[in-house]
C-alpha positions as CSV (number, residue, x, y, z in Angstrom):
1,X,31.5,-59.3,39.9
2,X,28.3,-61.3,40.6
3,X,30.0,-62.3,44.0
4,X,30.2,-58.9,45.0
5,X,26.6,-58.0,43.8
6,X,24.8,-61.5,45.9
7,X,27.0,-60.2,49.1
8,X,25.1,-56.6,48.7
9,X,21.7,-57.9,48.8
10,X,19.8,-57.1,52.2
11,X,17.6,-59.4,53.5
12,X,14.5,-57.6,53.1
13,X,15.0,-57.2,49.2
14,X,15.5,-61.4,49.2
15,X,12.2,-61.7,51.7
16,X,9.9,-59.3,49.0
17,X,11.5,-61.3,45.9
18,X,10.4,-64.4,47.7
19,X,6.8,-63.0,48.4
20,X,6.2,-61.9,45.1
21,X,5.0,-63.9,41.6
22,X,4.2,-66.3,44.3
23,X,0.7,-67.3,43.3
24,X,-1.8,-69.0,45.5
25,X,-1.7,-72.5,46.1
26,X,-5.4,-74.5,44.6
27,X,-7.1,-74.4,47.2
28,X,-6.3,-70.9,48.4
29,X,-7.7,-70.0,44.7
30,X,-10.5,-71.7,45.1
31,X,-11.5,-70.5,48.3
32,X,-11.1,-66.8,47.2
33,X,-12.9,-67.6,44.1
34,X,-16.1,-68.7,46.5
35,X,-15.6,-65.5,48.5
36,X,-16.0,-63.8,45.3
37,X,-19.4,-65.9,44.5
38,X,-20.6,-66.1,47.3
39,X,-21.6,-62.6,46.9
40,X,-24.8,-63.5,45.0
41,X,-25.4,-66.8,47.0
42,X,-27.3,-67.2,50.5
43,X,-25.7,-65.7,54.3
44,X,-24.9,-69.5,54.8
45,X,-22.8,-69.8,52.3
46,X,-21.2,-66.5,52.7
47,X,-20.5,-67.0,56.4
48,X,-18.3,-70.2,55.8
49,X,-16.5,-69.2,52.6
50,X,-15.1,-65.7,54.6
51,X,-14.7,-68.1,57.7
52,X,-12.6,-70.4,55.7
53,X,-10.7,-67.6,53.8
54,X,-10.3,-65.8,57.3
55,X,-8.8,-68.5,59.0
56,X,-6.3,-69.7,56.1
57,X,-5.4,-65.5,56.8
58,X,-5.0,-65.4,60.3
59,X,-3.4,-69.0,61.4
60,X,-0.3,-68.3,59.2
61,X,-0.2,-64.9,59.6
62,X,-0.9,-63.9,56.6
63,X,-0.6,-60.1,57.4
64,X,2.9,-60.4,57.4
65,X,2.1,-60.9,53.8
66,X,1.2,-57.3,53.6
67,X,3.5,-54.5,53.1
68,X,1.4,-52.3,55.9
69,X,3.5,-48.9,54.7
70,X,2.4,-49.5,51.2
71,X,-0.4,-46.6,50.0
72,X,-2.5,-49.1,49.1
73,X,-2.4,-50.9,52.5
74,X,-2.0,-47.9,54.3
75,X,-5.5,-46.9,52.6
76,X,-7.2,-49.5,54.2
77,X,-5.7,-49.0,57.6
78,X,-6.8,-45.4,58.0
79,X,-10.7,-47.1,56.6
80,X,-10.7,-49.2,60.0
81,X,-9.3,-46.5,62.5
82,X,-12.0,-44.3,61.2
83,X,-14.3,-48.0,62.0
84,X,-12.9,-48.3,64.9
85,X,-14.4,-45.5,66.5
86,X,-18.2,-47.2,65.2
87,X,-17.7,-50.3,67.0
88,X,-16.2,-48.5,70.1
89,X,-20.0,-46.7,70.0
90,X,-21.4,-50.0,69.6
91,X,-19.6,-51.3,72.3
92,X,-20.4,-48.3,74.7
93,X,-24.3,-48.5,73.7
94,X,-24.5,-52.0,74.1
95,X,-23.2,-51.7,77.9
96,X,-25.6,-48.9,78.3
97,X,-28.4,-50.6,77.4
98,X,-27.2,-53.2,79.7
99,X,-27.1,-51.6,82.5
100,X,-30.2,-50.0,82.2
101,X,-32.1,-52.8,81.0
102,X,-30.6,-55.7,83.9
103,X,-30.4,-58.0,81.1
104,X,-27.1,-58.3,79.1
105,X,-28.4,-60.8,76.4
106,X,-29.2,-57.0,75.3
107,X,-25.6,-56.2,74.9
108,X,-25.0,-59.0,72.5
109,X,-27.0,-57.4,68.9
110,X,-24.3,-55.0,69.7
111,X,-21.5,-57.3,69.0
112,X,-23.1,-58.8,66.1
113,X,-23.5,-55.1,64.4
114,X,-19.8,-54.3,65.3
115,X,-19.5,-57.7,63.2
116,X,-21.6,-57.1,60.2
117,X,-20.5,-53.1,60.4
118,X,-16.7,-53.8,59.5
119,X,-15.0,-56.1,62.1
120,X,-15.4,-59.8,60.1
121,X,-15.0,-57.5,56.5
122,X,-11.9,-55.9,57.7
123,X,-10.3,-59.4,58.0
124,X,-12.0,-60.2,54.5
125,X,-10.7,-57.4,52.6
126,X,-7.0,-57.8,54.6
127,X,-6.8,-61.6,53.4
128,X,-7.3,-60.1,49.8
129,X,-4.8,-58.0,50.2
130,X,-2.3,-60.9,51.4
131,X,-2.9,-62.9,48.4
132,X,-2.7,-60.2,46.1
133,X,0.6,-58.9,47.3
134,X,2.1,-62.5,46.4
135,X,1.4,-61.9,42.8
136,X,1.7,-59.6,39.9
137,X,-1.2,-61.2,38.1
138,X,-4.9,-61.3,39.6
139,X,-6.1,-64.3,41.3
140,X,-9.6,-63.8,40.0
141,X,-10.1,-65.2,36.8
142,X,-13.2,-63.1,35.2
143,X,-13.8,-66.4,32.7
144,X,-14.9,-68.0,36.0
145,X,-17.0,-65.2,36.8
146,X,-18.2,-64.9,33.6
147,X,-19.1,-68.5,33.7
148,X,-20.8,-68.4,37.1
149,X,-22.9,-65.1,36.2
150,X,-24.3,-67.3,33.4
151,X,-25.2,-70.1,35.4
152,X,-27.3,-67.7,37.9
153,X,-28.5,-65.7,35.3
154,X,-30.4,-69.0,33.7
155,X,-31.7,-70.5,37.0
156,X,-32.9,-66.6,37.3
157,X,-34.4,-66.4,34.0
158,X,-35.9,-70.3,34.8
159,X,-37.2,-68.7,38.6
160,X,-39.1,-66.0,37.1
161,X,-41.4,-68.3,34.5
162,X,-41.5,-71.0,36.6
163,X,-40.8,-70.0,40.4
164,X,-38.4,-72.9,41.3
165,X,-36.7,-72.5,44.6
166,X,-34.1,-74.6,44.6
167,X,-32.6,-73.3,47.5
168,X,-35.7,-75.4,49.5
169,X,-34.9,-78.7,47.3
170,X,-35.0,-79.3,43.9
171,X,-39.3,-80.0,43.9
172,X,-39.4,-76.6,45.5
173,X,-41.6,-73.6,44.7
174,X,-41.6,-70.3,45.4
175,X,-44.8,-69.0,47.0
176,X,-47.8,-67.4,45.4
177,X,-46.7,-64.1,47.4
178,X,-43.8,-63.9,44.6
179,X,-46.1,-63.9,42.1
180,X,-47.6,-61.0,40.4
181,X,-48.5,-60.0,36.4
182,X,-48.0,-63.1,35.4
183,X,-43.8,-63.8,36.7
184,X,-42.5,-64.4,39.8
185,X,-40.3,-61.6,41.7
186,X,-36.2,-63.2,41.0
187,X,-34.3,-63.5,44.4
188,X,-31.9,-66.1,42.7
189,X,-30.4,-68.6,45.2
190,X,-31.0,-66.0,48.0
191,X,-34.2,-65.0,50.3
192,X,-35.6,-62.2,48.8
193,X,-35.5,-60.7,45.3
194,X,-34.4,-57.0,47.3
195,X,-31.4,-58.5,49.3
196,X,-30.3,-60.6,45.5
197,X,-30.8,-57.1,43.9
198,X,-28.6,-54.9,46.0
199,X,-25.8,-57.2,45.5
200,X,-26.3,-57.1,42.0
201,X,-26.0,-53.4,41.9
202,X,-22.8,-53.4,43.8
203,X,-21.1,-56.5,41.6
204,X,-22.6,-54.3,38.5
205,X,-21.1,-51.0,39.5
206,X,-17.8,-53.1,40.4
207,X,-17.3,-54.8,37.1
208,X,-18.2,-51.4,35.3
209,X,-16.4,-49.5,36.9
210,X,-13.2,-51.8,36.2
211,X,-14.0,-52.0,32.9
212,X,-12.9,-48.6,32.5
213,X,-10.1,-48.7,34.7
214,X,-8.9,-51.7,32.4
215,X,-9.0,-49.7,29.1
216,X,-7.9,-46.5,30.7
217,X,-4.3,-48.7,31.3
218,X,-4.6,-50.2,28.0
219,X,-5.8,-54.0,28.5
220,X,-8.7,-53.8,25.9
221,X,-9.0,-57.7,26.1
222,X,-9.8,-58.2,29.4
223,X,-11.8,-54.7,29.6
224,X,-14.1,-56.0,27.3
225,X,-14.6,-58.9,29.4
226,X,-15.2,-57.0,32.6
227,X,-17.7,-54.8,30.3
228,X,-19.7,-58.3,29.4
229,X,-19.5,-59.4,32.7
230,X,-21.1,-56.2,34.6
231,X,-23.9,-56.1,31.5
232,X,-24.7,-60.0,32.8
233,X,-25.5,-58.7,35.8
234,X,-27.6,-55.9,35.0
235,X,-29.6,-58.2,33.0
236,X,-30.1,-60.2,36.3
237,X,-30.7,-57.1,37.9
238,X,-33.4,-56.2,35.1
239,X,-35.6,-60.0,35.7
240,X,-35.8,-59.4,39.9
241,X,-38.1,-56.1,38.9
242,X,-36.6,-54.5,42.2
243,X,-37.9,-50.7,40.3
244,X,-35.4,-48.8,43.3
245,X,-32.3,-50.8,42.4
246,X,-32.7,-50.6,38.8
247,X,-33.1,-47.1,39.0
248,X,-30.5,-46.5,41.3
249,X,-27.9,-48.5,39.4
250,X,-29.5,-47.0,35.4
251,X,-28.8,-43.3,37.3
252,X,-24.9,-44.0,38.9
253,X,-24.0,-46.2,35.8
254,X,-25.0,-42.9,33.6
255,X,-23.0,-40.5,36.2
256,X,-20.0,-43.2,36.0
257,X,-19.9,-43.0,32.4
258,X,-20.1,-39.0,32.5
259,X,-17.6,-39.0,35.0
260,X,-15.1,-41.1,32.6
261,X,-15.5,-39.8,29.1
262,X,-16.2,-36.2,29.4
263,X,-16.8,-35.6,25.3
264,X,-19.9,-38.4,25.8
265,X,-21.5,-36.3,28.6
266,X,-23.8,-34.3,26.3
267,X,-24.9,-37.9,24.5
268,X,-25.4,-39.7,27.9
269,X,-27.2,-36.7,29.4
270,X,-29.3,-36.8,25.9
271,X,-30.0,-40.0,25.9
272,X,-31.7,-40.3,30.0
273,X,-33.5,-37.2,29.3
274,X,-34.8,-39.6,26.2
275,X,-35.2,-42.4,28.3
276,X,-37.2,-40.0,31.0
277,X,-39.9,-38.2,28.5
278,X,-40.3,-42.0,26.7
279,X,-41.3,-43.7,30.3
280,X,-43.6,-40.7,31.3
281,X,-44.8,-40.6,28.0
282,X,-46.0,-44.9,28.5
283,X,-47.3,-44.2,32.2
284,X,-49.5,-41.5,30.5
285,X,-50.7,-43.8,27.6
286,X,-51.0,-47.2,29.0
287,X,-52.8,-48.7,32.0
288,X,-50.6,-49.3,34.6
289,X,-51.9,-53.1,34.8
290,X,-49.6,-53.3,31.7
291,X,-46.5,-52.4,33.0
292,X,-46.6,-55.0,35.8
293,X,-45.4,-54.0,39.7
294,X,-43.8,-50.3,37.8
295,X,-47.7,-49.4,37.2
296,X,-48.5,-50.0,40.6
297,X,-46.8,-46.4,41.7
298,X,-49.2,-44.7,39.1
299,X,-52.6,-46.5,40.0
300,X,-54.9,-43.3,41.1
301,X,-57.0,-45.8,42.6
302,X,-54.9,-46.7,45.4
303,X,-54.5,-44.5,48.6
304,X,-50.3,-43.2,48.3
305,X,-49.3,-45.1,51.4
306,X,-50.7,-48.2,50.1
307,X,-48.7,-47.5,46.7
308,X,-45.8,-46.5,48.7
309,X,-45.7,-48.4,52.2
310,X,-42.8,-47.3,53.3
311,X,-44.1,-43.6,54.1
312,X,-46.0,-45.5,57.0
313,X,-42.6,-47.5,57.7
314,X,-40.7,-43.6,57.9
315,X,-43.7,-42.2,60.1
316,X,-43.7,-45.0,62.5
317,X,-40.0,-44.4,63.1
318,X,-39.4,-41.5,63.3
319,X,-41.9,-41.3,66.0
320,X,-40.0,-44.0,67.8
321,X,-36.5,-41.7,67.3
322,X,-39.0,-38.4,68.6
323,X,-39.9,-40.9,72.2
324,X,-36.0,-41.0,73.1
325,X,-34.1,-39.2,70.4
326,X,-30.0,-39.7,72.4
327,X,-29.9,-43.3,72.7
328,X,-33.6,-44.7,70.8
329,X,-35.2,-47.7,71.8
330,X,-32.0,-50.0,71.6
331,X,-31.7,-52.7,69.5
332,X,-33.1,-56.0,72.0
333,X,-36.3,-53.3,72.9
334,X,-36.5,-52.3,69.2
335,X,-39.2,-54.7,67.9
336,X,-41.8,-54.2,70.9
337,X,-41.3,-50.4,70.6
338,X,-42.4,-51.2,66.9
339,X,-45.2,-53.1,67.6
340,X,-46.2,-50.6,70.3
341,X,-46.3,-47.4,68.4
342,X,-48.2,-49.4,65.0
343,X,-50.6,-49.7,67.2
344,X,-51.0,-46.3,68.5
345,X,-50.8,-44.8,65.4
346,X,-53.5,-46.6,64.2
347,X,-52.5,-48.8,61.8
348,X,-54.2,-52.1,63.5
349,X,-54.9,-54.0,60.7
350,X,-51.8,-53.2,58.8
351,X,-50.6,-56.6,57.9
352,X,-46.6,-55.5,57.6
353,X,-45.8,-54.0,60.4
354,X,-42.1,-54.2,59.3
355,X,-39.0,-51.8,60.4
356,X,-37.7,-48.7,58.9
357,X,-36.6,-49.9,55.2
358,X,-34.3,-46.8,55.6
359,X,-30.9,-47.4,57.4
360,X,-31.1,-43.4,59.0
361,X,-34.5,-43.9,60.4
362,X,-33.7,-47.0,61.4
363,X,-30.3,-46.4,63.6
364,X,-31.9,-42.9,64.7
365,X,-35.0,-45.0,66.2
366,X,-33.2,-48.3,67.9
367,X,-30.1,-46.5,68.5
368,X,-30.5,-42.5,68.2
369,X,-28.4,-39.9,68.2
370,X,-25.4,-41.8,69.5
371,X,-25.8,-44.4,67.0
372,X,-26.4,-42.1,64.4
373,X,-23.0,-40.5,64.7
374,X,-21.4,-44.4,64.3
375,X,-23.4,-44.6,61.3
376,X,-21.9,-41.4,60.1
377,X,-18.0,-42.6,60.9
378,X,-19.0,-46.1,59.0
379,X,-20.0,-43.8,56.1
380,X,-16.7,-41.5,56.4
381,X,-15.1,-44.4,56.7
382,X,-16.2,-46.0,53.0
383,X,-16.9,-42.3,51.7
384,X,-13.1,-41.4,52.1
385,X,-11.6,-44.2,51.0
386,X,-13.3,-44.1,47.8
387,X,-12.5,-41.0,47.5
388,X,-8.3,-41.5,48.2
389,X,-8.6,-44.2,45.6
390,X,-10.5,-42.4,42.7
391,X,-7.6,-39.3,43.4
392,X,-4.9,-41.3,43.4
393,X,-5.4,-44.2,41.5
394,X,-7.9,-43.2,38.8
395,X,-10.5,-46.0,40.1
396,X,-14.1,-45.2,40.3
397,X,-15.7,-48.7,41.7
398,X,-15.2,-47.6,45.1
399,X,-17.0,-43.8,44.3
400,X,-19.6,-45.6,42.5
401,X,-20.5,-48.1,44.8
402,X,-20.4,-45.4,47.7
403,X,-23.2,-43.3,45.9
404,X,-25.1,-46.1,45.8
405,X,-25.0,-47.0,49.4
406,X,-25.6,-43.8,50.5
407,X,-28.3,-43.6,47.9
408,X,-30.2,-47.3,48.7
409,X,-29.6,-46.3,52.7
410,X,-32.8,-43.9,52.0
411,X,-35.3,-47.1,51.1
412,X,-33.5,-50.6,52.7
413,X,-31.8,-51.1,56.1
414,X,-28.7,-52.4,53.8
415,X,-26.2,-51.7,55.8
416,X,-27.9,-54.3,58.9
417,X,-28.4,-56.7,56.2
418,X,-25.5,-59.8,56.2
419,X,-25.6,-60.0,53.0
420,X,-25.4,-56.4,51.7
421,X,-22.3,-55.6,54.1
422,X,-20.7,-59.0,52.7
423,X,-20.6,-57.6,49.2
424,X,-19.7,-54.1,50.4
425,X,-16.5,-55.6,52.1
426,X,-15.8,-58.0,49.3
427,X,-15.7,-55.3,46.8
428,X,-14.0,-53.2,49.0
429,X,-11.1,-55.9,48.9
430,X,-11.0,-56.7,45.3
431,X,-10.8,-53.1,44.3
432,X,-8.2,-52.8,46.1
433,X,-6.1,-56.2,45.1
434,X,-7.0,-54.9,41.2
435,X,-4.7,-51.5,42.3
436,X,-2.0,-54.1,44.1
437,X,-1.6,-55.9,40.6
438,X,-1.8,-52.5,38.7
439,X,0.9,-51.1,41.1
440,X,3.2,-54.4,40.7
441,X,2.8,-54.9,37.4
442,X,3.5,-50.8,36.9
443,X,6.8,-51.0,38.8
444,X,9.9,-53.3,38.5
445,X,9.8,-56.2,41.1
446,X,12.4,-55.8,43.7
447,X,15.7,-57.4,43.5
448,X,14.8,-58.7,39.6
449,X,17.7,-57.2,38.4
450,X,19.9,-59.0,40.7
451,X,18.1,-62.6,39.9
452,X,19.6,-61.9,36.9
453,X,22.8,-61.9,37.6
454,X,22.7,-65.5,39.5
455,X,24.3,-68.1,37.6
């Protein structure tokens, strides 16, 4: 009997039973742990941990890893045709602005964007994937997260009362620009307290976001961790005082929450508009000196743009977009443009004479029209992938973490920024390695019935 079962067995159920329970050796674990932590850590140290974790990917072929007709998988194939056609706009801008230009040291910022913009990510999120697919259990260990969110949330609280910048050596201080009311602006082990706080959005929304997927499948445990572990974060978030991220994360962690539990919506709606009439009600009663860099918004005193700088950041480019509106300035001619058209405007003795801080100005004036519509397939891209996993598999990370890049896009150049796109993709890939160990821990392993018929 058992003969005749073993001589039934095809080849490619023994090659799956083979693949999985098959957990990553140390090292590999290690490595994808740093990919993971690297998230809140400087571009250096992100650029060598996805190196590293590429290259242990790619020289053993770790795609054959992947079952590729998989919906999972297959999800994440149809995310880089859809990039695909970005970088193939990247590539065809770049050559233009070659040609034109005589110079093609201009074509090369192209072929870092088509870099940041999904091409190095892709092979990120894919090595995930690989690893994942070995296993029914998760090779992130949240007590390890946990226990690194604690360590950066100490050396934060210990930046903001004393400045240290140990990122410079251990004697290091941050400068006196950082300092205002009385604190110094958090950026953690990173360059600046924006760049730290965007990525703390995204891991916040990320562990929330799981959290409820967690409970919703009935692992209470290890929800409740996931819960702790994304309220860490926004505590970290809360000591950088970056007001737009705070907002913007307080605002989609409310929607998420509405989303989830539709008998809480009246309560969560209750309690912001609460929260809303309580912080008008303290910008109408106290002086804005006493609620530190928030106050500064409501200082009558103070000319608008001077509150708001980056209405002079939006006017400059857009008049830069309005001088060549299909193709823009380009991104090597970009900066003197800048420089050129702050001066015309005016604005002489501006001292930051800085880019868009808003990712559609910005790719409308260096790269126009034709760069705009990449920027719209990157967003597809992201957009509909979130929304194939939230339909059919329940998971809101990747919806929640979409709002907010559309949403951040309208004050930061994010998606040009290393280290934003670095967490994107990251998250992108664990999201999608949690619904890999959902799926495989849902469904009977292949051929386990017949291992149990071996003698």
């Amino acid at each position: 009997m058992t003969e005749s079962v073993h001589k039934g067995v095809s080849p490619s159920v023994k090659v799956e039973n083979q693949i999985i329970d098959k957990n990553p050796r140390k090292w590999e674990h290690v490595l994808l742990h740093l990919v993971v932590f690297t998230i809140l850590l400087p571009v250096a140290a992100q650029s060598i941990a996805a190196g590293l974790l590429g290259l242990s990917f790619l020289i053993p072929r770790g795609w054959q890893a992947i079952g590729w007709s998989d919906p999972i998988p297959a999800l994440f194939i149809k995310m880089v045709k859809t990039l695909s056609i970005l970088w193939a706009i990247f590539l065809i801008s770049g050559v233009a602005e070659a040609v034109s230009s005589g110079e093609w040291n201009h074509f090369m910022p192209y072929l870092r964007l088509i870099g940041k913009q999904g091409l190095f990510g892709s092979i990120t999120i894919a090595a995930f994937l690989s690893y994942q697919n070995r296993s029914t259990r998760s090779w992130l260990s949240v007590r390890a997260l946990i226990a690194f969110t604690v360590f950066i949330l100490i050396y934060s609280i210990m930046q903001r009362y004393y400045g240290m910048d140990w990122v410079h050596g251990f004697h290091a201080h941050l400068d006196s620009s950082r300092e205002a009311y009385g604190v110094y602006r958090v950026s953690g082990w990173m360059d600046h307290p924006l760049t730290f706080s965007y990525n703390l959005m995204l891991f916040t929304l990320l562990s929330f976001a799981h959290s409820l997927f967690l409970k919703r499948n009935g692992k209470g445990p290890e929800a409740r961790l996931w819960l702790f572990q994304g309220g860490l974060l926004f505590v970290n978030l809360l000591l950088t005082d970056s007001r737009f991220p705070i907002i913007l994360t307080s605002f989609i962690l409310i929607l998420g929450g509405a989303w989830d539990f539709p008998k809480m919506r009246k309560f969560l709606f209750a309690g912001s508009l609460l929260g809303i009439l309580l912080a008008v009600a303290l910008v109408l009663t106290l002086p804005h000196e006493a609620l530190g860099r928030w106050g500064e918004f409501f200082d009558p005193n103070v000319p608008l743009e001077q509150r708001f700088d980056r209405l002079i950041f939006w006017k400059i480019n857009w008049r830069l977009f309005m001088e060549n509106p299909v193709f823009g300035t380009g991104l090597k001619r970009y900066d003197a443009g800048l420089l050129d058209t702050y001066l015309q405007a005016g604005y002489t003795s501006l001292e930051r004479k800085y880019n868009a801080h808003n990712i559609y100005l910005q790719t409308l004036a260096d790269g126009g029209l034709v760069s705009a519509i990449g920027l719209a397939f990157l967003l597809t891209a992201v957009g509909r992938l979130a929304f194939e996993v939230k339909k059919h598999f329940a998971h809101l990370a990747l919806s929640l973490i979409f709002i907010a890049t559309l949403g951040c896009g309208l004050v930061q150049n994010h998606l040009r920024d290393s280290e934003y796109v670095y967490a994107l993709w990251a998250c992108i890939g664990l999201c999608l390695s949690w619904l890999i160990v959902q799926r495989n821990q849902n469904e009977p392993r292949p051929g386990s019935q017949l291992q149990d018929l071996e003698p």
